[in-house]
C-alpha positions as protocol buffer text, in pm:
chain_id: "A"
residue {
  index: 1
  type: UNK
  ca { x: 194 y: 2652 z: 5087 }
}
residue {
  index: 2
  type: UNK
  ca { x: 485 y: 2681 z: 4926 }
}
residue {
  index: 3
  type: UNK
  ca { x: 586 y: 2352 z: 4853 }
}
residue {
  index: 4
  type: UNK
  ca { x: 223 y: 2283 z: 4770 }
}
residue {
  index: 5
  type: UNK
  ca { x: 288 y: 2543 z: 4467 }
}
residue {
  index: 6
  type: UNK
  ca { x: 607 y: 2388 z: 4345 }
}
residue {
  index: 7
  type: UNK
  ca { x: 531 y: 2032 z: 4397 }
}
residue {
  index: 8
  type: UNK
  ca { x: 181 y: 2079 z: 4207 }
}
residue {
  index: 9
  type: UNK
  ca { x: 430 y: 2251 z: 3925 }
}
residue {
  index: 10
  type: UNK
  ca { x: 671 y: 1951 z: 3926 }
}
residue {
  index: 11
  type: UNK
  ca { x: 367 y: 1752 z: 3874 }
}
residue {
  index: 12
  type: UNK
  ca { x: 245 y: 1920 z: 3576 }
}
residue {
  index: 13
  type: UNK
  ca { x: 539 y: 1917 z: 3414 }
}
residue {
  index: 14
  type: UNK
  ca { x: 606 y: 1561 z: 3442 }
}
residue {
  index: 15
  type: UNK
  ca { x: 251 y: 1454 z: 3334 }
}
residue {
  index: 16
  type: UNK
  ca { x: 273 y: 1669 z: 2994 }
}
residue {
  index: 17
  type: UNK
  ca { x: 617 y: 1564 z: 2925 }
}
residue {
  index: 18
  type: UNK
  ca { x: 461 y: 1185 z: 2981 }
}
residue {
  index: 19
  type: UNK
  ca { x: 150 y: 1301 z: 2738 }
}
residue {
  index: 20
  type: UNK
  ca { x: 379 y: 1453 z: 2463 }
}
residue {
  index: 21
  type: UNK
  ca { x: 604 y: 1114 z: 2431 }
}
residue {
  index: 22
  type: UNK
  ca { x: 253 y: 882 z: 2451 }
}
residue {
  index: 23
  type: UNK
  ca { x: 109 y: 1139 z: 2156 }
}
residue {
  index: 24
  type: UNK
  ca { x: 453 y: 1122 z: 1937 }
}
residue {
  index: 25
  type: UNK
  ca { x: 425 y: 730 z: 2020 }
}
residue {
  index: 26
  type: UNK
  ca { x: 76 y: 677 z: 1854 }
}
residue {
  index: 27
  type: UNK
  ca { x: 181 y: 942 z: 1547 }
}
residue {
  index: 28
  type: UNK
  ca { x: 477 y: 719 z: 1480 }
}
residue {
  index: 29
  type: UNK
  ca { x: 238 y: 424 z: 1447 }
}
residue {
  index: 30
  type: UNK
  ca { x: -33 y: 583 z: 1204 }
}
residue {
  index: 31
  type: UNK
  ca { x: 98 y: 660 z: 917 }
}
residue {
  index: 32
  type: UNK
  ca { x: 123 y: 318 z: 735 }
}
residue {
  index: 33
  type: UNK
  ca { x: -286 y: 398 z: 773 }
}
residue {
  index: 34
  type: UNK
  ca { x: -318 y: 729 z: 589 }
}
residue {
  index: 35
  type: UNK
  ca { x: -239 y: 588 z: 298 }
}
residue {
  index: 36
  type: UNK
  ca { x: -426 y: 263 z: 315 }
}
residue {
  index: 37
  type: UNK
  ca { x: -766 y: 173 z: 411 }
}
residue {
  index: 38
  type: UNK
  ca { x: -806 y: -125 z: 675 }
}
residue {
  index: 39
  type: UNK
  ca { x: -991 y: -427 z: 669 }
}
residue {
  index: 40
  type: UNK
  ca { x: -980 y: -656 z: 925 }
}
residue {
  index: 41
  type: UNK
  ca { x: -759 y: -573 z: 1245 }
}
residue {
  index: 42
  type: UNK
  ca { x: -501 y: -314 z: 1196 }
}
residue {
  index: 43
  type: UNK
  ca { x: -192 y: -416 z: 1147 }
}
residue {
  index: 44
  type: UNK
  ca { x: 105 y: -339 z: 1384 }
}
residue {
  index: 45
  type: UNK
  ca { x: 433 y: -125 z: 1291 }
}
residue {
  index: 46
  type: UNK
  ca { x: 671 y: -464 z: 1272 }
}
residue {
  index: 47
  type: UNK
  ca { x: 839 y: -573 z: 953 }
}
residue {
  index: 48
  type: UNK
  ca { x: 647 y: -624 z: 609 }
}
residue {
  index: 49
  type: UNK
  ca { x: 836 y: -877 z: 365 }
}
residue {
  index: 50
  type: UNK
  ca { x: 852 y: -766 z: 9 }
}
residue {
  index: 51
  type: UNK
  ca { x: 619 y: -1017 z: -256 }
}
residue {
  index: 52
  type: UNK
  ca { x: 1008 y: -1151 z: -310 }
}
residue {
  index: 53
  type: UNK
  ca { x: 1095 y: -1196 z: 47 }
}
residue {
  index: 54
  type: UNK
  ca { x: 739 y: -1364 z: 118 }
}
residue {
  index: 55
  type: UNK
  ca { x: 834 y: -1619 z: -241 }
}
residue {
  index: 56
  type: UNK
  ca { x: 1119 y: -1749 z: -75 }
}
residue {
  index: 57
  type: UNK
  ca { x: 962 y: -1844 z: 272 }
}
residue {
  index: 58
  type: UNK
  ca { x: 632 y: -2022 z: 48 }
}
residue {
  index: 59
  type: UNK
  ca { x: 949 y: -2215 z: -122 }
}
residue {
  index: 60
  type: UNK
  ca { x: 1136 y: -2334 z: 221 }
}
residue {
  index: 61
  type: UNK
  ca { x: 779 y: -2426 z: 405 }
}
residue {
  index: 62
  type: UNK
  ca { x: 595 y: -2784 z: 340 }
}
residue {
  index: 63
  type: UNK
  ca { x: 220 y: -2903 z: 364 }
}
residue {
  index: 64
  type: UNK
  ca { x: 98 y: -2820 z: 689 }
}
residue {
  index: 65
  type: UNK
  ca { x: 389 y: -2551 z: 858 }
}
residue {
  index: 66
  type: UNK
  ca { x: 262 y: -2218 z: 909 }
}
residue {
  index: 67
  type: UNK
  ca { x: 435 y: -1897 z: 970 }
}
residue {
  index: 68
  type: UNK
  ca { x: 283 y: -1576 z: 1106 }
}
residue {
  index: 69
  type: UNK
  ca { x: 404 y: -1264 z: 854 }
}
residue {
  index: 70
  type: UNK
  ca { x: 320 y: -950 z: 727 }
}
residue {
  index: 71
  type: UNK
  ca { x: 413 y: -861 z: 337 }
}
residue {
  index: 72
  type: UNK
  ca { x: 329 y: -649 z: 75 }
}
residue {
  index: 73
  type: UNK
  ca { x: 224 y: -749 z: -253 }
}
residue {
  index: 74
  type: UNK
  ca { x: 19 y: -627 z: -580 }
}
residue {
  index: 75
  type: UNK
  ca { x: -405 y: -763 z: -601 }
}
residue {
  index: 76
  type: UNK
  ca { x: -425 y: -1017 z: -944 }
}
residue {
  index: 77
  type: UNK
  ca { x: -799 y: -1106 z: -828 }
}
residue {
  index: 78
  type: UNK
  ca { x: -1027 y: -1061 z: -594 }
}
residue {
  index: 79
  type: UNK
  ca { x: -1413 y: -1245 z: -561 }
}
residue {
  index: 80
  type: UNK
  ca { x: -1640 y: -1094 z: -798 }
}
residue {
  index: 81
  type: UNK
  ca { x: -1933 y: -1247 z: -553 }
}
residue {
  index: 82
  type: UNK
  ca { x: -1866 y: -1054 z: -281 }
}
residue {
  index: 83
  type: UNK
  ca { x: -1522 y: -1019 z: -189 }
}
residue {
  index: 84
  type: UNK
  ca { x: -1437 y: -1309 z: 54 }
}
residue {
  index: 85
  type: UNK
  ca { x: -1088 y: -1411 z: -132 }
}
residue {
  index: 86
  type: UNK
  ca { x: -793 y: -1275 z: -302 }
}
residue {
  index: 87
  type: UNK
  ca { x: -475 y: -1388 z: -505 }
}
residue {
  index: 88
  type: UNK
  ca { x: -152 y: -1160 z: -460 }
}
residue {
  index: 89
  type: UNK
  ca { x: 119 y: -1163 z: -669 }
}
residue {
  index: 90
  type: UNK
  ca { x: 455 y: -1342 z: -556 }
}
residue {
  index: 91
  type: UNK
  ca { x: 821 y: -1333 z: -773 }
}
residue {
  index: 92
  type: UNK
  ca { x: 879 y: -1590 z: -1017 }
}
residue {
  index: 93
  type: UNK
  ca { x: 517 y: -1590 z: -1120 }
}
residue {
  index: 94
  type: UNK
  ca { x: 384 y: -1752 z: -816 }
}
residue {
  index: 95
  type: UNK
  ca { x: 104 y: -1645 z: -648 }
}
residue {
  index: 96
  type: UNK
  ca { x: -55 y: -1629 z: -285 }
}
residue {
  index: 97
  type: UNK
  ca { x: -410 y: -1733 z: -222 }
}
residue {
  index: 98
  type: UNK
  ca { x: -533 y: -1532 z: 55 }
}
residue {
  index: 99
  type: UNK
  ca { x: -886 y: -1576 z: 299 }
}
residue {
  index: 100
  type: UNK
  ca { x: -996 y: -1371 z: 562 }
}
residue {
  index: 101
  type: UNK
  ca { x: -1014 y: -1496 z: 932 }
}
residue {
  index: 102
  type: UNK
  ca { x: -1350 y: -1663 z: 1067 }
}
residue {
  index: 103
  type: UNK
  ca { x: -1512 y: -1491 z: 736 }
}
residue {
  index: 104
  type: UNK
  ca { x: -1535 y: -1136 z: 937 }
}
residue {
  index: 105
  type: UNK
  ca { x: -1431 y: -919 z: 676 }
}
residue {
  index: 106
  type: UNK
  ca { x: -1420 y: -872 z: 309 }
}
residue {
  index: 107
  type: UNK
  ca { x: -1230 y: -668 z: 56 }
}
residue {
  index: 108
  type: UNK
  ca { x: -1348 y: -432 z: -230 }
}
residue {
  index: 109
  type: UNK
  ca { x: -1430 y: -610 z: -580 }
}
residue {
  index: 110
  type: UNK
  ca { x: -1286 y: -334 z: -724 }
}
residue {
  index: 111
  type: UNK
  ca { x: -970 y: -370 z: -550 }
}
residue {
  index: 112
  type: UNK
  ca { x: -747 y: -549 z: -787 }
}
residue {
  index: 113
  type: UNK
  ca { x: -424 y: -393 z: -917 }
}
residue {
  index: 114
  type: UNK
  ca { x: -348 y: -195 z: -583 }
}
residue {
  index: 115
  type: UNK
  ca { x: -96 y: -229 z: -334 }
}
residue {
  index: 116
  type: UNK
  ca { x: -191 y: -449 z: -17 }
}
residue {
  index: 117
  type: UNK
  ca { x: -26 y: -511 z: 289 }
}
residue {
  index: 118
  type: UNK
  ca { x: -130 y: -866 z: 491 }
}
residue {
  index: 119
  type: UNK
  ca { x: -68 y: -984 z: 768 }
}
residue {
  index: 120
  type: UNK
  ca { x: -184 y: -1322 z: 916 }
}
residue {
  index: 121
  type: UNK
  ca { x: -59 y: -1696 z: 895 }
}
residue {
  index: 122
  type: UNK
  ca { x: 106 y: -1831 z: 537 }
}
residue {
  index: 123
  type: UNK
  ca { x: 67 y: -2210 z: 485 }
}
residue {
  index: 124
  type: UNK
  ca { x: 105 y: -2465 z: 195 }
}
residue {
  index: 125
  type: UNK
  ca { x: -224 y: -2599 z: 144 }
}
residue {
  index: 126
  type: UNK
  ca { x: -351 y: -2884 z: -132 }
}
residue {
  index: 127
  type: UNK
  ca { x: -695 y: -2750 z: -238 }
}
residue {
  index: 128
  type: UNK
  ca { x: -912 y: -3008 z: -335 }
}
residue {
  index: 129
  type: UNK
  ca { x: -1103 y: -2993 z: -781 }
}
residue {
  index: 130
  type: UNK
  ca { x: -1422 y: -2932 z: -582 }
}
residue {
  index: 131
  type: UNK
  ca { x: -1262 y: -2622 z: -443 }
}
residue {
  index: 132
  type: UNK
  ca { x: -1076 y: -2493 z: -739 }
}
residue {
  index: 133
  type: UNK
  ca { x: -1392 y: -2520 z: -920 }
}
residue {
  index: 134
  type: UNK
  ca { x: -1554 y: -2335 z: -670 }
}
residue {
  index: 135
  type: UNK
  ca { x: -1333 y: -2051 z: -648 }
}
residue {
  index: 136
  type: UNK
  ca { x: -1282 y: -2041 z: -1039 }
}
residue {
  index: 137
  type: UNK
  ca { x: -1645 y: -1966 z: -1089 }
}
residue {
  index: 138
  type: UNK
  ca { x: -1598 y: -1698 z: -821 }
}
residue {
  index: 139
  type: UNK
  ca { x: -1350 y: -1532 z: -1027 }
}
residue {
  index: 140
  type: UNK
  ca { x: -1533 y: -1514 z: -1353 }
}
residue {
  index: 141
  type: UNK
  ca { x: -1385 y: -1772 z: -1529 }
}
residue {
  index: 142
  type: UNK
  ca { x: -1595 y: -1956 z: -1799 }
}
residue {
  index: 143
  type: UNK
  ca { x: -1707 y: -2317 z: -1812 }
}
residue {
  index: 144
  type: UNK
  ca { x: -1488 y: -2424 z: -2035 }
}
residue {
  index: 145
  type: UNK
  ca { x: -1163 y: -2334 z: -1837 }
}
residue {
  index: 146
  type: UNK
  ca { x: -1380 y: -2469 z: -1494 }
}
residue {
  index: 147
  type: UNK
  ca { x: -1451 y: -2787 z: -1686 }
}
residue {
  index: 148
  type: UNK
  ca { x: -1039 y: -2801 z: -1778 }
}
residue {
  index: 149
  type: UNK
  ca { x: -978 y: -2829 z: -1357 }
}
residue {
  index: 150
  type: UNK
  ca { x: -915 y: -3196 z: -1314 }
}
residue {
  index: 151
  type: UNK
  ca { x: -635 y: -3255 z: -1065 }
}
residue {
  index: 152
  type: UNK
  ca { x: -566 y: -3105 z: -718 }
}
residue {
  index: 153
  type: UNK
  ca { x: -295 y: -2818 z: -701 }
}
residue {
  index: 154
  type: UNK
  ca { x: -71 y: -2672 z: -414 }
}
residue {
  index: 155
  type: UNK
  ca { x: -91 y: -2371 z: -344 }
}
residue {
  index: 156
  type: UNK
  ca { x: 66 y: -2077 z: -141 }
}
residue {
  index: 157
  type: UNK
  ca { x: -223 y: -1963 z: 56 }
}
residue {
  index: 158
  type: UNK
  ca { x: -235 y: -1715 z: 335 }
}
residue {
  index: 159
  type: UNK
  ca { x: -517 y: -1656 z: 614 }
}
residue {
  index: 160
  type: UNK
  ca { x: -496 y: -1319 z: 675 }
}
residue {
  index: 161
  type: UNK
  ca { x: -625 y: -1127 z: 1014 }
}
residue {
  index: 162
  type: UNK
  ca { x: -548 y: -783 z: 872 }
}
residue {
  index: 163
  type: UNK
  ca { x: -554 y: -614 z: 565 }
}
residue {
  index: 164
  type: UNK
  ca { x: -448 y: -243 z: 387 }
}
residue {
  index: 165
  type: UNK
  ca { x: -549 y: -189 z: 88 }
}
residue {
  index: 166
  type: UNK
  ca { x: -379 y: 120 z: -141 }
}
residue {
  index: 167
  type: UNK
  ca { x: -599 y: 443 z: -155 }
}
């Protein structure tokens, strides 16, 4: 009876000591989401590249590489339809067209000028007059600077899976 007692003791101990180190696990990987509100899937506790870390890959890549990253950048513009696209700021004046995955989520209109974290697949892409049209008149712009797009432009662009957005 005995050892019945002190093995069932043993027993507790070691499944609360495995409890406590799964609880301080999932605390440790929270906090990046207090602060920020998620779109998308979450994204994982790995490195984020600053907007000037994230420039300098966009410079090294070509037409058609991709390379999965997370970074964190300032919202220029989002869709003033509803949402579906947004354009984050990069150094040197550059900046990062970014869509979201399969079309499954969408970001607040309201959310320009606040702090976003991405993470997805960055890739040089050639977007087409048609298209720049397109998303032009998204944004707001007026016919006169839509009627202005005449030639194709390349452009940093990022398909992201995940998104948190500043509270």
């Amino acid at each position: 009876m005995k050892k019945i007692v002190v093995l069932s003791a043993v027993l507790i101990l070691v499944l609360s000591s495995c409890k406590k180190a799964i609880d301080q696990t999932v605390v440790e990987a929270v906090p990046t989401e207090i602060n920020y509100e998620v779109f998308g899937d979450s994204i994982k506790e790995t490195p984020v590249l600053t907007q000037v870390e994230m420039s300098e890959k966009y410079k090294n890549m070509k037409a058609g590489d991709t390379l999965a990253v997370q970074f964190k950048s300032k919202i220029e513009e989002v869709c003033q339809k509803k949402g579906c696209w947004m354009s984050l700021s990069l150094d040197e004046g550059q900046k990062s067209f970014v869509k979201f995955k399969d079309y499954s989520f969408f970001v607040p209109m309201n959310a320009g000028d606040h702090e976003v974290i991405v993470s997805g697949k960055a890739y040089v892409n050639v977007v087409s007059v048609d298209e720049l049209k397109h998303y032009a008149k998204d944004g707001g712009k007026t016919e006169a600077e839509i009627a202005a797009i005449t030639e194709p432009k390349i452009t940093y662009s990022f398909m992201a899976d995940g998104v948190q957005i500043n509270k």
